[in-house]
C-alpha positions in Angstrom: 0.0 0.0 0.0 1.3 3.6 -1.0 2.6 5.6 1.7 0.8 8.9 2.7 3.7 11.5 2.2 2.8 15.1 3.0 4.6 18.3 3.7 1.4 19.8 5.8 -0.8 16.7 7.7 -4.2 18.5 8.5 -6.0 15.8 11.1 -9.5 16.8 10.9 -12.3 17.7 8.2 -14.3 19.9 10.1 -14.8 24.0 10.0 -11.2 24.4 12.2 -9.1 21.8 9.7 -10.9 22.9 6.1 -9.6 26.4 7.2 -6.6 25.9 8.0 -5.6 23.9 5.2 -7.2 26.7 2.8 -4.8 29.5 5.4 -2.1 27.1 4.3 -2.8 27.3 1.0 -3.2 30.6 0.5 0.5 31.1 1.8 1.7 29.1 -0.9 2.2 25.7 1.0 2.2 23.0 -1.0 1.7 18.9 0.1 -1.3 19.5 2.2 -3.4 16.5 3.3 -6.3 16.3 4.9 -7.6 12.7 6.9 -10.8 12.5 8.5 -12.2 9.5 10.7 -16.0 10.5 9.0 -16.5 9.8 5.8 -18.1 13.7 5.3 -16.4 16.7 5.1 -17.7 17.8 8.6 -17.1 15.2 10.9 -20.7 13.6 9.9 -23.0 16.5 11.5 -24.5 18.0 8.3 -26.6 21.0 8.9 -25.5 21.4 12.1 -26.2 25.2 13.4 -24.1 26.9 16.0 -24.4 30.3 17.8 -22.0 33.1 17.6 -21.6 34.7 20.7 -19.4 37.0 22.2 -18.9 36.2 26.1 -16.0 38.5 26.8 -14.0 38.3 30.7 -11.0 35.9 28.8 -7.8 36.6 27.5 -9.6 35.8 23.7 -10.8 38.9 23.5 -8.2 39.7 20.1 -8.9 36.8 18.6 -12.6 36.8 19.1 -12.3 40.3 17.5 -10.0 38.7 14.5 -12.3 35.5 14.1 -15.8 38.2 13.9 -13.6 40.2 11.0 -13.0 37.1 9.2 -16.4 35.7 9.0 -17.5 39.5 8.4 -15.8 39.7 5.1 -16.7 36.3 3.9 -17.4 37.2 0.7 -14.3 38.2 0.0 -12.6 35.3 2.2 -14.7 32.6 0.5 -15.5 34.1 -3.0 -19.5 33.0 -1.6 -22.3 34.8 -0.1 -23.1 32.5 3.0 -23.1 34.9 5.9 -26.2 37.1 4.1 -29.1 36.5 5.7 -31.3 33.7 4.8 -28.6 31.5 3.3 -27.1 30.4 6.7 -26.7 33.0 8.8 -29.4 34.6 11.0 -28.6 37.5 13.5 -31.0 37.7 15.6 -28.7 39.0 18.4 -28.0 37.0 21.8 -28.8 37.4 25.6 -26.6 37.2 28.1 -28.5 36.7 31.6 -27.9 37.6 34.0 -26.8 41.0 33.1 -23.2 41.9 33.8 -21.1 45.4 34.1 -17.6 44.7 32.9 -17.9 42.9 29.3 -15.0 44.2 27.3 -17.1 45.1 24.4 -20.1 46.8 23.1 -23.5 46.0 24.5 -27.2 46.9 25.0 -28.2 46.7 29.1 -31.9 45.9 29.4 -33.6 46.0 32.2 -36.3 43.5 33.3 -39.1 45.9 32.0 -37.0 46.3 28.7 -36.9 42.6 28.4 -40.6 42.0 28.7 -41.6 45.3 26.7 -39.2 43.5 23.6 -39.3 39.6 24.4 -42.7 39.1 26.0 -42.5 35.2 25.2 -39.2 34.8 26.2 -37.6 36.7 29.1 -39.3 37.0 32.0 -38.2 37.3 36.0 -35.9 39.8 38.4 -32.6 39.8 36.2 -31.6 41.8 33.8 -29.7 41.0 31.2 -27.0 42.0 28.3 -28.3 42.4 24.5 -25.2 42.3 21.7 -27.1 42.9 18.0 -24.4 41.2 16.1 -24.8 37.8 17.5 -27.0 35.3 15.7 -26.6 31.9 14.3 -24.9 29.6 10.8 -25.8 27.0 9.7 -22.6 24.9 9.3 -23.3 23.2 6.2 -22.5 25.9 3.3 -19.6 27.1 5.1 -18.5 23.6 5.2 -19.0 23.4 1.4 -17.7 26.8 0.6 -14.1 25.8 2.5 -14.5 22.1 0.6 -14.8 23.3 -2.4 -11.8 26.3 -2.3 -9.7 23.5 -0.5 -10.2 21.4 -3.1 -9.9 23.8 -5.8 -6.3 24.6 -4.7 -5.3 20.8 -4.8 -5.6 19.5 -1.4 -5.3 16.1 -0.9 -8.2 14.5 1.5 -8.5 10.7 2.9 -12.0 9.8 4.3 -13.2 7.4 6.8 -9.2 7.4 8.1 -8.4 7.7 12.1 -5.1 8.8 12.6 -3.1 6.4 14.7 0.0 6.5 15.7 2.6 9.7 15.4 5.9 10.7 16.2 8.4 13.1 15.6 11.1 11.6 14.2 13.8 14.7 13.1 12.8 16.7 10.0 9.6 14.7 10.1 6.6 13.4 12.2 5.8 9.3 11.0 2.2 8.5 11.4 -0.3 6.1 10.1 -3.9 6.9 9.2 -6.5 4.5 7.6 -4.0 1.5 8.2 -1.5 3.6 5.8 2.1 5.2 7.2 2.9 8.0 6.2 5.5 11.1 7.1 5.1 14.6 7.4 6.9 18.2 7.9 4.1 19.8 9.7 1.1 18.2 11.6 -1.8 20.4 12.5 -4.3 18.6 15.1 -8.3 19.8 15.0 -9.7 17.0 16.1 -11.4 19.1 18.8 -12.7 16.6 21.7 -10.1 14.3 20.3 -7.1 16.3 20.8 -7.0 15.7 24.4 -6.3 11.7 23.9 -3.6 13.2 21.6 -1.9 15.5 23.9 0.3 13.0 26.3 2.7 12.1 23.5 3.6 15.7 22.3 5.0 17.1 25.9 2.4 19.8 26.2 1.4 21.3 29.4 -2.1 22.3 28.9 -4.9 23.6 31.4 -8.1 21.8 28.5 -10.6 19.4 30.2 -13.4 17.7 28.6 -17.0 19.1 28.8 -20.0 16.8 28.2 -22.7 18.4 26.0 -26.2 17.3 26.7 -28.0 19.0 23.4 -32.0 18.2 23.4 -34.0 19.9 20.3 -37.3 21.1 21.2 -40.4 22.5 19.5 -42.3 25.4 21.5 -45.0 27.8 20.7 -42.1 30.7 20.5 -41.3 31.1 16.6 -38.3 33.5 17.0 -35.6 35.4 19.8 -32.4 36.2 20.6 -29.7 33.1 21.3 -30.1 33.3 24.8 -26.6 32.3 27.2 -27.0 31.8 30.8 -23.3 31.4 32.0 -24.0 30.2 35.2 -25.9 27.3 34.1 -23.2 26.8 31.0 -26.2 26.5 29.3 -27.6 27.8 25.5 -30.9 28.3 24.2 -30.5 28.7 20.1 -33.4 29.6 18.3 -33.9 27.6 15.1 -36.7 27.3 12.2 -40.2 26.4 12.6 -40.7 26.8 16.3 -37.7 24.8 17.4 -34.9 25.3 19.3 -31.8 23.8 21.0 -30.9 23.4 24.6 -27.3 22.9 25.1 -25.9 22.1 28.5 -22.9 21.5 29.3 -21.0 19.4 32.1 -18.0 18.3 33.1 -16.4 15.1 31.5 -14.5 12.6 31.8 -11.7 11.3 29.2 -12.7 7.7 28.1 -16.0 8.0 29.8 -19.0 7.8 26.9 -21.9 9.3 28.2 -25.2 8.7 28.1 -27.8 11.9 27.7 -28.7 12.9 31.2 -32.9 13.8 31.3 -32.5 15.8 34.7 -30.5 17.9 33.3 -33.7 19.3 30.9 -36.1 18.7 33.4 -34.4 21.0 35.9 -34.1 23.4 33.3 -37.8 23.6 33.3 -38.2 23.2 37.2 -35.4 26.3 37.5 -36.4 28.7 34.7 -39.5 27.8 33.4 -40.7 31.1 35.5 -38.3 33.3 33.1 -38.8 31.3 30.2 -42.4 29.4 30.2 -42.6 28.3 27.0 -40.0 25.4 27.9 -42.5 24.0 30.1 -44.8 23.4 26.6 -42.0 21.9 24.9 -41.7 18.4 23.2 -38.7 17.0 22.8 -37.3 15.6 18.8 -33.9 14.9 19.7 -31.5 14.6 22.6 -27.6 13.8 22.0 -24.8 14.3 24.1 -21.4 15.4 22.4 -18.0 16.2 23.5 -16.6 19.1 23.9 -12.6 20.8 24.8 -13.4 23.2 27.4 -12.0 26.9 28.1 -8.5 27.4 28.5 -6.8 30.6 29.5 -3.2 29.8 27.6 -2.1 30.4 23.8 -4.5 29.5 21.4 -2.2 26.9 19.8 0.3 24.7 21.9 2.9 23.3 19.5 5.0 19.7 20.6 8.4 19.2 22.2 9.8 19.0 18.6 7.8 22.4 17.3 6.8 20.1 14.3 3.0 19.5 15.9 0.4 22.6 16.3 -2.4 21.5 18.3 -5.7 24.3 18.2 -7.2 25.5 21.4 -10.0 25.2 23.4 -13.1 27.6 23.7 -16.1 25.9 24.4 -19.2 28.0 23.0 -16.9 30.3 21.5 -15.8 27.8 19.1 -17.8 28.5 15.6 -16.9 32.0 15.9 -13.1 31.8 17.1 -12.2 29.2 14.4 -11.0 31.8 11.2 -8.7 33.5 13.6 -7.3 30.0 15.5 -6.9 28.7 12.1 -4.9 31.4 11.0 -2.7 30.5 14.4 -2.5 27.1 13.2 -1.2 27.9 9.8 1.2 30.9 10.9 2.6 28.6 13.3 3.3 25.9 10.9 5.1 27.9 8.1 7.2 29.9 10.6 10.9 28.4 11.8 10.7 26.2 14.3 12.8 28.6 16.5 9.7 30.5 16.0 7.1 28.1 17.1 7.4 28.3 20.8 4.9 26.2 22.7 3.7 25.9 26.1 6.3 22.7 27.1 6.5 20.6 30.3 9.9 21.3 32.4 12.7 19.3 32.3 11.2 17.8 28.3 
């Protein structure tokens, strides 16, 4: 069997890895592959629809700012039109509740006879909360398609339904095997999100990631439209989808090797807790419950690179994830075609 010989190994198909192979690309790299365990460009979750939220209080804050301009100028980014509205992209603005004084950007303060006077359906109760217009939600699939297609389109290499195995940096090169097929590699670039953590031991990183656990439950309601609604305490999202549904994402802390099971209480409390604030969650019916994992926040450099500076893993950033991943991709792929006396990386003492 043909050995997989690359100069750039992208592990990962998803938003993070289709962008930073086409950040590579455009920077004149040559040799890029691409290996993903799905047999989809996305991991397997077409259609899937994510928020955009800004939560401010981290050290992010620049690269939340660079990810936002990135997906702002799409158009000329992707040669598409995804982000207008109606074809993928819906701002309908977010909540933030309860309503806090220092958020390092830009945002509307409503009070709690603001909040029913505009969301009479949604909001009600003794908080107030925050309101940032710019926030909304996108529909993953034609941004997934737009990066396919460009990636493609400049000659990237992909290999489907292929896990990567085992790696090491051996030298000038990191030797790996994916599908059952070795292979070698200059650069390796790791976006297997979740995945990244089983990953980590071999490289020599010190890292501050832990797993969350997101219980996700879809739900139809009598409310047809609002704001994305985050309540940080609870670590939970409400995201307002088409034809009175929504999702309920909330998450908890997991374990590594642990497969979880979707946990019902968590729902049900939901509605025992806040069904005064939000009532229409104590009409809902639920279509779908899943739980998925997730990297949690981190504090530290957005990319931690391996003892031998040849392996760039990407961050972690929880809910901020859909909107962050232009701007960590363009980490990833700055890291890769600098020096290695360049890379840095966040390394355990004495490695």
């Amino acid at each position: 069997m043909k050995s997989l010989e690359c100069e750039h190994l992208v592990v990962g198909a998803g938003l993070l890895g289709l962008a930073t192979a086409d950040h590579l690309l455009r920077r004149g790299a040559t040799g890029v592959l691409v290996v993903e365990r799905a047999g989809s460009t996305n991991g397997g979750r077409p259609g899937e629809v994510g928020a955009l939220v800004r939560q401010g209080g981290l050290d992010h804050d620049a690269l939340e700012e660079r990810g936002r301009l990135l997906l702002a100028a799409g158009e000329e980014y992707l040669d598409v039109d995804y982000l207008r509205e109606g074809a993928g992209y819906r701002r309908v603005g977010s909540l933030r509740i309860p309503s806090e004084d220092a958020l390092p950007f830009e945002s509307e303060r409503l009070t709690v006879t603001q909040l029913e006077e505009r969301y009479p359906e949604l909001v009600t109760g003794e908080q107030g909360a925050r309101f940032f217009a710019e926030d909304g939600t996108l529909d993953t699939l034609p941004l997934l398609s737009a990066f396919y297609s460009r990636v493609r389109g400049q000659s990237a290499r992909f290999l489907f339904d292929a896990e990567l195995g085992d790696f090491d940096e051996q030298g000038e090169t990191v030797r790996f095997t994916a599908g059952g097929r070795s292979g070698s590699a200059s650069r390796v670039y790791l976006t297997a999100g979740a995945e990244n953590l089983r990953m980590l031991p071999a490289l020599g990183c010190r890292h501050e990631w832990c797993l969350e656990q997101v219980h996700s439950f879809r739900i139809t309601t009598p409310t047809t439209s609002g704001p994305v609604i985050w309540l940080p305490e609870r670590r939970t999202l409400l995201l307002p989808l088409d034809e009175r549904e929504w999702e309920v994402e909330v998450a908890v802390d997991g374990r590594l090797g642990v497969e979880a099971a979707v946990d019902w209480t968590l729902l049900e409390a939901m509605r025992r807790e806040e069904g005064a604030r939000f009532p229409w969650l104590l009409e809902s019916e639920v279509k779908r419950a899943r739980v998925l994992p997730r990297l949690a926040f981190d504090a530290t450099d957005p990319v931690l690179v391996s003892r031998g500076g040849r392996i760039a893993v990407a961050g972690a950033f929880g809910t901020h994830g859909l909107g962050l991943f232009p701007a960590v991709a363009e980490c990833l792929a700055a890291r890769g075609l600098a020096p290695l006396a360049e890379s840095g990386g966040l390394l355990e003492e004495g490695l």
